[in-house]
C-alpha positions as CSV (number, residue, x, y, z in Angstrom):
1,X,43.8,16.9,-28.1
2,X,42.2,19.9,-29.4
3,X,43.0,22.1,-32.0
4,X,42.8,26.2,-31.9
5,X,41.1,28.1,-34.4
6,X,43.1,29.6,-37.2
7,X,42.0,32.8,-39.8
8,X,43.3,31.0,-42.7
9,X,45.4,28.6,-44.5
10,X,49.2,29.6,-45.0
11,X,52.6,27.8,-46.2
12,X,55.2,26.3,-43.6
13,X,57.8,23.5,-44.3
14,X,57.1,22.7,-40.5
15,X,53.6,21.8,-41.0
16,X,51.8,19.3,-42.6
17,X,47.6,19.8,-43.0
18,X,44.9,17.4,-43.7
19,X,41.1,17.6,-44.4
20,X,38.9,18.4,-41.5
21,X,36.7,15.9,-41.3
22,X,32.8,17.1,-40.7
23,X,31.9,14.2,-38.5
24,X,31.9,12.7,-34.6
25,X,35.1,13.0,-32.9
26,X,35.9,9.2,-31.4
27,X,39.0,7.6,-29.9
28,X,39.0,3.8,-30.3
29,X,40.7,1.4,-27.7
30,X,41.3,-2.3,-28.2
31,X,42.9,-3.7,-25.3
32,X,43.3,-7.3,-27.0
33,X,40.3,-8.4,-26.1
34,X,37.6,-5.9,-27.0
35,X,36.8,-2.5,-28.5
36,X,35.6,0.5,-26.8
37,X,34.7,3.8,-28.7
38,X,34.6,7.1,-26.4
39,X,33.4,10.4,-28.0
40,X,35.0,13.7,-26.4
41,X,32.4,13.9,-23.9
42,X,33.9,10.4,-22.1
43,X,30.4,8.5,-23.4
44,X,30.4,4.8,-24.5
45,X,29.9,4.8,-28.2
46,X,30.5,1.7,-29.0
47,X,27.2,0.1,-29.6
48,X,26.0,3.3,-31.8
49,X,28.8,1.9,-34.6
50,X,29.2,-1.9,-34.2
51,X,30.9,-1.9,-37.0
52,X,33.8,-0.3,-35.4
53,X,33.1,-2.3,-32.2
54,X,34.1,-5.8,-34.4
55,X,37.7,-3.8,-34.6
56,X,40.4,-5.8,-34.0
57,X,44.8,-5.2,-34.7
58,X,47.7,-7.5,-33.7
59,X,48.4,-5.6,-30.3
60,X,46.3,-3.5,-28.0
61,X,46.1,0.5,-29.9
62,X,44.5,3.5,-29.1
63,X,43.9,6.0,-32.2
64,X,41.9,9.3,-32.5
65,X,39.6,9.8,-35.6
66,X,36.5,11.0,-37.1
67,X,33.1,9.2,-38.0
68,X,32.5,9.8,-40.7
69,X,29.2,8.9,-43.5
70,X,29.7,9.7,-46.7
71,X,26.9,10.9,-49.4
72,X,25.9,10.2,-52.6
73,X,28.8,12.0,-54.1
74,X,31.3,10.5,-51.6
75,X,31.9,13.8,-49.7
76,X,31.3,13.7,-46.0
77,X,27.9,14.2,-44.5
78,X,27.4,15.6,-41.2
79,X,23.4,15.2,-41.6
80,X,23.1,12.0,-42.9
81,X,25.6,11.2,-39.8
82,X,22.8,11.9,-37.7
83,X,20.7,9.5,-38.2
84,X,23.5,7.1,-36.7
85,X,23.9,9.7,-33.4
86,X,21.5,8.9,-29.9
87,X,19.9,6.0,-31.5
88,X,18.9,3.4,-28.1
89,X,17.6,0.3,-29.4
90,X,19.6,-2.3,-31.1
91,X,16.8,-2.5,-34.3
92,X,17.2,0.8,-34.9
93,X,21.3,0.9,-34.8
94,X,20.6,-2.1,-37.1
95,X,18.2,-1.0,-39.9
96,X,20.2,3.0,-39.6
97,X,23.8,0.8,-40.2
98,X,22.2,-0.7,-43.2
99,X,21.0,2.9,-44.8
100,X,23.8,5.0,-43.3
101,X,27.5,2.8,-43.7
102,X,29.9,5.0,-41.9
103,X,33.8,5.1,-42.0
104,X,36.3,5.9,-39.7
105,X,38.8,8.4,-40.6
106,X,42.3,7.6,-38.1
107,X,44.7,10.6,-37.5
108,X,46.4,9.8,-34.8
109,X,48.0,6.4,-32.8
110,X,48.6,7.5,-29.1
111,X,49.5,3.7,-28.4
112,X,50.5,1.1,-30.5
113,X,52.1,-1.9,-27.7
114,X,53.5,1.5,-26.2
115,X,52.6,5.0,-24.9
116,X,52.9,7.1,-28.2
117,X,51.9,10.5,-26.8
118,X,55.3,12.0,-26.5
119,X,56.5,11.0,-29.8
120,X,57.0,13.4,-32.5
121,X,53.8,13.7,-34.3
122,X,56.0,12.5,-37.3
123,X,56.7,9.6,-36.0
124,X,53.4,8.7,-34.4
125,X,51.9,9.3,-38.5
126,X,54.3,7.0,-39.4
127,X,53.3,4.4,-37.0
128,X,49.9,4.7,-38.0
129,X,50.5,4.5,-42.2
130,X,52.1,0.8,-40.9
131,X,49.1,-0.2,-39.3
132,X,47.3,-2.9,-40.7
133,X,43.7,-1.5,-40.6
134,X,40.4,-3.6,-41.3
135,X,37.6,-1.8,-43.7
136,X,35.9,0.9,-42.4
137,X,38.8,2.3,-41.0
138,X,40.9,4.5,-42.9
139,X,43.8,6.6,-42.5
140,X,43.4,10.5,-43.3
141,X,45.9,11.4,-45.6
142,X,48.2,14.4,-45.1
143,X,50.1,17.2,-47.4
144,X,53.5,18.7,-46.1
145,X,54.7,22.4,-46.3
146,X,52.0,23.7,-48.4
147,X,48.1,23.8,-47.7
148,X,47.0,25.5,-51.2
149,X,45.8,22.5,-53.3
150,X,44.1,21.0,-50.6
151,X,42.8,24.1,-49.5
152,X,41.3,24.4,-53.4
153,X,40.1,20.8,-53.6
154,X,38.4,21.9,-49.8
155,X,36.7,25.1,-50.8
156,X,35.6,23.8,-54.6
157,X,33.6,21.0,-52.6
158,X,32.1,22.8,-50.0
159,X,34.2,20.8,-47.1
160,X,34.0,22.1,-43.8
161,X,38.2,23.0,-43.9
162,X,41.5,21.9,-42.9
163,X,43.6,21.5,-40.1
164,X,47.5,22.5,-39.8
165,X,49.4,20.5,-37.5
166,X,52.9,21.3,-36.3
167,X,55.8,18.8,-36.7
168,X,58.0,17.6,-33.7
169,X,54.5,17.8,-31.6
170,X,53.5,15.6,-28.9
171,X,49.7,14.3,-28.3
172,X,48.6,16.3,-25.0
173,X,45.2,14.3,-24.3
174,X,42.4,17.0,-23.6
175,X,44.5,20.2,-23.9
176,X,43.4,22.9,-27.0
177,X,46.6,23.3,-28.4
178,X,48.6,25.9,-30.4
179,X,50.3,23.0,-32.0
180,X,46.8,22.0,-33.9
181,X,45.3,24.7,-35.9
182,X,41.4,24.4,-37.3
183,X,40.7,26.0,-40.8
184,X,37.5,26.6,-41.4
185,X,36.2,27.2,-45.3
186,X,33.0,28.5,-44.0
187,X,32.4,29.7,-40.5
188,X,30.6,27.9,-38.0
189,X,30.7,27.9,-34.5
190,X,28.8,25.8,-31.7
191,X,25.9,26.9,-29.5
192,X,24.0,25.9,-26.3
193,X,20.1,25.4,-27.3
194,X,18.3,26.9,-24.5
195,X,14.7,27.3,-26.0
196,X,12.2,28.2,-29.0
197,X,9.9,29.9,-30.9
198,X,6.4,28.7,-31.8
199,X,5.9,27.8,-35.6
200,X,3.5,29.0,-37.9
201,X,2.3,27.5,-41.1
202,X,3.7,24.1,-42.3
203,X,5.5,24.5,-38.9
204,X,2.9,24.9,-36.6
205,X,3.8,21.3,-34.8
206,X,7.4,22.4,-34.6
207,X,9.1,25.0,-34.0
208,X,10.0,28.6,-35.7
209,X,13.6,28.6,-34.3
210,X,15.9,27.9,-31.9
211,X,17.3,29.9,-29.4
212,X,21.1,29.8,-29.1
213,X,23.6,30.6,-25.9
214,X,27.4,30.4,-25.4
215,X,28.6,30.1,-21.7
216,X,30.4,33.4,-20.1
217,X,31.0,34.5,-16.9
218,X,27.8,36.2,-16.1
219,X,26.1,32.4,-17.7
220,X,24.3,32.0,-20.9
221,X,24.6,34.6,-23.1
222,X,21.7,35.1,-25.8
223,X,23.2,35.2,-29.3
224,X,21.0,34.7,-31.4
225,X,18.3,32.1,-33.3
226,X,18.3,29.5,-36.1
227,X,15.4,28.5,-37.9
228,X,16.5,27.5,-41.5
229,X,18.7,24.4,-42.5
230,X,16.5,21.8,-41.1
231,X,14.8,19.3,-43.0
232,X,10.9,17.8,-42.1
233,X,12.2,15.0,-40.4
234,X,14.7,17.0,-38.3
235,X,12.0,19.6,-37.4
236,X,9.5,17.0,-36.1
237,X,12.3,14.6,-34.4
238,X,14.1,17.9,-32.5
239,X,10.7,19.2,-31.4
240,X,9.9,15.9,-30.3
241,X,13.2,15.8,-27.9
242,X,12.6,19.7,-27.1
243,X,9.4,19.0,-25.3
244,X,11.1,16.4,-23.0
245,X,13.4,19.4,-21.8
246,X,10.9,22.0,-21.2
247,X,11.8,24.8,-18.1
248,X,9.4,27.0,-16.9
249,X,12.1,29.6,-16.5
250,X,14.6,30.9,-18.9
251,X,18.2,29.5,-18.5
252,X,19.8,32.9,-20.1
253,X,20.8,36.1,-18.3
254,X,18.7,38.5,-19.4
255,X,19.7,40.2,-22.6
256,X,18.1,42.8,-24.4
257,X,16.3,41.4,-27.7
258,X,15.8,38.2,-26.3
259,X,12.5,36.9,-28.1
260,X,9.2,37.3,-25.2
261,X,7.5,34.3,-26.1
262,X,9.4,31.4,-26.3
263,X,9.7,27.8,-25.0
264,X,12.1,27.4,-22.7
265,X,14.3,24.2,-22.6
266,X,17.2,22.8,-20.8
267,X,20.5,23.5,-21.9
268,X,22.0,20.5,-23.0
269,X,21.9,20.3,-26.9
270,X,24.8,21.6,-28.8
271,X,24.5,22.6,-32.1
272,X,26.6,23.5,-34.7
273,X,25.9,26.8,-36.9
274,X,27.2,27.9,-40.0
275,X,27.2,31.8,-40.1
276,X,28.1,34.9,-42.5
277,X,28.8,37.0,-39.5
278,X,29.1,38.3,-35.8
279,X,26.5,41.8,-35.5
280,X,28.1,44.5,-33.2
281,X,25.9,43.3,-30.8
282,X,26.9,39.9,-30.6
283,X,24.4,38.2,-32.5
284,X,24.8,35.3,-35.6
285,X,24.1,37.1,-38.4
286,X,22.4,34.5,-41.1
287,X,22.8,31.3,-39.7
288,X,22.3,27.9,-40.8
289,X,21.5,25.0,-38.7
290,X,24.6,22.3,-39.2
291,X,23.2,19.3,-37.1
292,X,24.1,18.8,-33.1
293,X,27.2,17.5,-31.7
294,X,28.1,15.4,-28.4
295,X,31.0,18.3,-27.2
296,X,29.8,18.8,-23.9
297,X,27.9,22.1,-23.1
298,X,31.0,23.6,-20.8
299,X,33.2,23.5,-24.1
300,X,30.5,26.0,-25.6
301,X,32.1,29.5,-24.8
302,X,31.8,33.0,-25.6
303,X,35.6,33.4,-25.1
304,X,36.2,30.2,-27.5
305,X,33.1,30.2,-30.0
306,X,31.9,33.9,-30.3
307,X,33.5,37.1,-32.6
308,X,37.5,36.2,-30.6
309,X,37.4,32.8,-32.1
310,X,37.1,34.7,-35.9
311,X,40.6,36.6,-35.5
């Protein structure tokens, strides 16, 4: 289940809000006899967090939550999560578990011995607070009626938000739902990474930035480039995975502004932007590279992710 996009926080005795939790979206099964972790795009992501794989509760469950690493302050740290994301050897998962613990933030049961899905959303929290739940999974707490010192304790840290949810609710598995409401303390929004510019000085084996597209009807719409917010190591790594995806053609619709000499790659890396503004002309104005994320590309829409999504 999917939440909507919301301008801001507000007060409402029929909502309770929580933190929004900047990490990977997973839903964890244990049938009784093993656990199975499947992020939002439907992958296996078990082996990536075998910590989470050695899960195991009195009764088959199923519960939605966030993946979450924490840094040295104990805030949640969507950069130092990736260093735990599209790691393929088991050494590697290994030595990465050993730098970079993780947790795993529950927010919802959608079965517990039962189908929970058309419970109240009330009663599936309550379900989940009796859980017996083995270290490092946690249970994301939640504030009733009024958002406003969460919101402050949010915004003084730099969080990424909150999200409202509405009591009564059911769970409607892959819907975006009015009933679920994201807050965002900063804005970001998620882009398609369909090429990039050359890099000059200390970047010159990299890249200068990265071209970004949302999906409309006419196909990839251009809007815009990011080439600050990475670190060395990101730099090298993502131009490293770039030149495995190289496309002799460009995989936007022509648009008007549209840097001439680029690098033209396939479209399959999402990343996530923070941003001070949409121009008139469509383009990110000042943003910030966030890290990537495993939503899959179709998700990544003009309609859902562009200026609309801001109101």
């Amino acid at each position: 289940m999917l939440a909507t996009r919301w301008p801001g926080p507000f007060t409402d005795p029929g909502w309770v809000f929580e933190i929004k939790w900047d990490g990977v979206r997973c839903v964890l099964h244990w049938d009784g006899e093993r656990t199975v972790l499947r992020s939002r795009s439907g992958n296996d992501a078990t082996a990536r967090y075998p910590e989470l794989g050695a899960f195991r509760s009195e009764r088959p469950v199923v519960l939605d939550g966030e993946i979450v690493a924490l840094d040295g302050s104990g805030l949640p740290s969507f950069e130092q999560l990736q260093q735990r994301m599209n790691l393929g050897s088991a050494s590697l998962v290994a030595t990465a578990r050993t730098e970079v613990p993780i947790s795993y933030v529950v927010f919802d049961v959608l079965f517990d011995g039962a189908d929970l899905t058309t419970e109240p959303l009330e009663h599936r929290q309550e379900r989940l607070r009796g859980l017996e739940l083995p270290g490092p999974v946690t249970v994301s707490e939640v504030v009733a009626g009024d958002p406003d010192p969460l919101w402050d304790f949010v915004v003084e840290r730099g969080m990424e938000g909150i999200v409202a949810k509405r009591l009564g609710s059911g769970y409607r598995p892959g819907e975006r739902s009015a009933d679920w409401r994201k807050i965002g303390a900063f804005r970001q929004a998620r882009a398609v990474v369909g090429g990039f510019t050359r890099g000059e000085g200390g970047r010159r084996d990299a890249f200068g930035a990265l071209l970004l597209g949302q999906w409309d009807a006419d196909g990839l719409r251009w809007v815009g480039s990011v080439g600050s917010g990475f670190s060395d190591s990101a730099l090298r790594a993502i131009r490293a995975a770039l030149d495995e995806m190289v496309l002799e053609d460009s995989p936007f619709r022509p648009t008007e502004g549209m840097p001439r000499e680029a690098t033209w790659v396939q479209p399959v890396l999402v990343a996530l932007v923070q941003y001070k503004e949409w121009t008139s002309v469509g383009r990110l104005r000042a943003p910030s590279f966030k890290g990537f994320t495993e939503d899959p590309i179709s998700d990544v829409t003009w309609e859902r992710e562009g200026p609309a999504g801001d109101r």
